[in-house]
N, C-alpha and C positions, 0 to 999 in steps of 0.2 A: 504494500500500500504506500503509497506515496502522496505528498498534500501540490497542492499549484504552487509553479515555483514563485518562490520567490517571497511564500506564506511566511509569516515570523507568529511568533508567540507574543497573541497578549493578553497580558495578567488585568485588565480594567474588572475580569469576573473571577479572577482567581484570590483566592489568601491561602496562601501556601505557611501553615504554620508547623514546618517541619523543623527540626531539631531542638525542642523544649523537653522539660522534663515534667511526667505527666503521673497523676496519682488517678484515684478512682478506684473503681471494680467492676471494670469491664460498662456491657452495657447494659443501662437500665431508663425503660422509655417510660417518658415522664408523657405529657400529654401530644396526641396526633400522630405518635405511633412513627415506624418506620417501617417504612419498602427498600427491601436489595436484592440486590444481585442473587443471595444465596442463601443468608440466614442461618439460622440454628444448626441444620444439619452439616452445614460446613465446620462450624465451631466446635461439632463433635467430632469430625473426621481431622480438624486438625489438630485437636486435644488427645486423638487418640481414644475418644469415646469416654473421655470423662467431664466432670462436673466445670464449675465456675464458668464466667464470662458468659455467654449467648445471650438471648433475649427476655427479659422480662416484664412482658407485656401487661404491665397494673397498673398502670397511670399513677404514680403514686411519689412521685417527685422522680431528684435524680441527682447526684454528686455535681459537686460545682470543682470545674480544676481551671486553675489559671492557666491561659493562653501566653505561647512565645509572642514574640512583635514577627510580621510579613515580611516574607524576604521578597525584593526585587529581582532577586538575583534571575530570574526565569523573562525577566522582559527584555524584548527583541530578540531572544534566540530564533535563530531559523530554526523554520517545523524539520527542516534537512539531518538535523543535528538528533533528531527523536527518533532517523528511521536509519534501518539497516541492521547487523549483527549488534553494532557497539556502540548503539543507538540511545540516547538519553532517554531514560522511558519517561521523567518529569517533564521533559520538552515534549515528547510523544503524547504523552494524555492531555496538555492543558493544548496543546495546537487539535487533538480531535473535537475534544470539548469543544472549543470555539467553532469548530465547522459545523458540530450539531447542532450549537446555538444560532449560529447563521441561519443553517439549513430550515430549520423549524421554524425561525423569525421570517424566511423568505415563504415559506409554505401556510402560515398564517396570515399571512399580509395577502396571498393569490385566495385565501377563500374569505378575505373581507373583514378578518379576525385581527385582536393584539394580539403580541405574544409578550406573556411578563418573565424577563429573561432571570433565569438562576444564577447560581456563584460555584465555582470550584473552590472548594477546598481539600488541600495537600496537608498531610498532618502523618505523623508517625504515631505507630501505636495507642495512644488514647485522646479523643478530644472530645471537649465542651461542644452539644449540641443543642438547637431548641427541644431536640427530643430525648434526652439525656445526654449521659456519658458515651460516644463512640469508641468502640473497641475496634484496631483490623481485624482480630478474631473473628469477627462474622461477618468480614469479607466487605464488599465497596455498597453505600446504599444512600436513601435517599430521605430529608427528611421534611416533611412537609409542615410542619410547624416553623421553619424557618426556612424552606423553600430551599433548601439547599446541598448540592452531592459532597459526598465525601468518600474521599481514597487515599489509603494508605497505599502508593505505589511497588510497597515489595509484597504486597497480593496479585501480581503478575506472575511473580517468581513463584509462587503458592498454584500457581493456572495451571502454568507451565511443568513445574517437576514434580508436585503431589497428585496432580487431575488430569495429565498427559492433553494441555490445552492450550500451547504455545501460539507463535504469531504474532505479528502484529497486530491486524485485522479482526481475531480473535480480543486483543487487548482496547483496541476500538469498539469493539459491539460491547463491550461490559461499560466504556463510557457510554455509550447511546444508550443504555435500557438504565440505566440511571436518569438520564434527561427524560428518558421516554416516560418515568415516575412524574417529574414535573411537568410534561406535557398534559400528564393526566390530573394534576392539579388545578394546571393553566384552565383547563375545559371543565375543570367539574367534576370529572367524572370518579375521581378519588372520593369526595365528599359525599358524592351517589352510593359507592362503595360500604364509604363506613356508615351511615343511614341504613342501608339495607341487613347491614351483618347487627347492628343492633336491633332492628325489629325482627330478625332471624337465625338468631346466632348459633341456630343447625344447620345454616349456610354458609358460616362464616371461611372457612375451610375453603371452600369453591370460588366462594369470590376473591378469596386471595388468589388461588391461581390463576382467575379467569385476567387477574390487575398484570401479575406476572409476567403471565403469555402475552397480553398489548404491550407492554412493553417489550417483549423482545420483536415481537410488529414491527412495533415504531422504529426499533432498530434497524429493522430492514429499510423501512421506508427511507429511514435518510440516507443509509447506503444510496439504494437506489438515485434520489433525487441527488444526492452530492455528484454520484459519478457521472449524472446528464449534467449538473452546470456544471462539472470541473474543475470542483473544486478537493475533488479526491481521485485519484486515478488506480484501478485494484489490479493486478495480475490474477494469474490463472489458479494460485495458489490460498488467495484470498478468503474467496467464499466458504468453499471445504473448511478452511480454518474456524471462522465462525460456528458455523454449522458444528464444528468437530464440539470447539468449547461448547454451543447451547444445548449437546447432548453430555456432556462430562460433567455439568450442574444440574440436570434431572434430579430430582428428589428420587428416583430409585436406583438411579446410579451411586448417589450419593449415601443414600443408606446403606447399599450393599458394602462401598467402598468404609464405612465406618464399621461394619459388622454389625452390621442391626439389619430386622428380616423387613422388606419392602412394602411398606402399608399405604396403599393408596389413599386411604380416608386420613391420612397424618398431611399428607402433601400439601405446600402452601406454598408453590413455586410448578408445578407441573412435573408430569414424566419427560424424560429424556426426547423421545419421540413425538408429545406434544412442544416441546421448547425448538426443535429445530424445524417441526412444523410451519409453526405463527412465526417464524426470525423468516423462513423460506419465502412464507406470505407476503411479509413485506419486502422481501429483495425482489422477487417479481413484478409486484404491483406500483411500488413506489405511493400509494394510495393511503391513507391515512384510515379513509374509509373502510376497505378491505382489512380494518384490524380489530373489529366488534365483534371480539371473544365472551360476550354478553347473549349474543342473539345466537350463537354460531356453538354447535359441538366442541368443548375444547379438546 
């Protein structure tokens, strides 16, 4: 994957509060909850299948840890500098970011819509969120009480050598279905979400995964839409990759991979096979539309 030449890095949406030292216990979501990448079953698969850190979903406050000061240090790098073997992957993820942001802002603006743009945040190991304390332990996510992604960028290296889900492109589609979280704020349809699992909380389960799967949609969708304006250009190698990764974080992949027996009715993220499904949807369609995992069998 490569970005239009000439693309640099900028930080106007990023706060990179990486090298501080961080207290807490892990993560504990205080109110508006959090959507990612992966979640709990990750945090037992890289625990080892044991206790502390994941999620604890009780609305019930959350540790307060003081924030480093933002480093500049990431503006004006060329995107050039993020891609290749020995490739800056913090140049890498805040130059996709911004293309998703683009990408979305251009695709809102063609159906008449605003788009209220999020912030990157880079952060090691633990940070102060609107939605509690962020752990990397449960992998890259999103939070909508302050509107904002966060990643600890050596959850790459976590993709890659624990979940056999390298790539660049692969490391691109985990930033898009983190935006594709806030897209789903920007419209609503998160807030639709949590309305419905409150009046139905024998559904709750299903509409998580149904939030999951549009969001790796939407991931496709920018692919698609970036690589018509040109502002992303993918080899042959690309897509597979993605595809590889949206099947190696299945919630029955992942169980198995932790030593736990594969329970469909636990999943709050999708099977393996519906993740590369709805990511395939939108690499095809580039349609926003074509990602109503609500109407549509997941």
């Amino acid at each position: 994957m490569d970005f239009d030449e000439g693309a640099a890095a900028d930080t106007g949406s990023v706060e990179d509060r990486r090298g501080g030292g961080f207290g807490g216990r892990g993560l504990a979501i205080g109110g508006g909850g959090v959507v990612g990448l992966i979640g709990l079953v990750l945090t037992l698969l890289l625990n080892g299948g044991g206790g502390g850190g994941g999620l604890g979903v009780d609305g019930t406050g959350f540790d307060q840890v003081a924030q480093p000061p933002a480093s500049s240090e990431l503006a004006g790098q060329s995107c050039k500098a993020g891609t290749g073997p020995e490739g800056r992957i913090d140049v890498f993820a805040t130059c996709a970011f911004n293309d998703v942001q683009a990408t979305w802002r251009d695709l809102f603006t063609r159906a008449g819509q605003d788009y209220r743009p999020t912030t990157l945040v880079l952060y090691s190991g633990q940070t102060t969120t609107g939605c509690g304390v962020g752990s990397s332990a449960a992998g890259p996510f999103y939070c909508p009480a302050d509107e904002k992604v966060y990643l600890d960028t050596t959850f790459f290296t976590e993709l890659r050598t624990k979940l056999g889900a390298g790539g660049d492109f692969a490391q691109a589609y985990v930033v898009a279905h983190e935006v594709g979280h806030h897209v789903q704020t920007v419209l609503g349809t998160s807030a639709q979400v949590d309305r419905a699992r409150q009046k139905k909380p024998s559904q709750a389960a299903e509409l998580s995964v149904r939030l999951e799967l549009q969001a790796d949609c939407y991931s496709g969708v920018w692919a698609n839409a970036a690589q018509k304006a040109g502002s992303i250009t993918l080899d042959p190698s690309d897509i597979p990759e993605a595809v590889n990764a949206a099947g190696q974080i299945g919630d029955d992949r992942l169980q198995k991979g932790a030593g736990r027996r594969v329970d469909p009715e636990s999943f709050t993220h999708g099977s393996a096979e519906q993740r590369q499904t709805w990511l395939q949807r939108g690499l095809s369609s580039g349609d926003p539309a074509s990602c109503d995992t609500f109407k549509s069998s997941p």
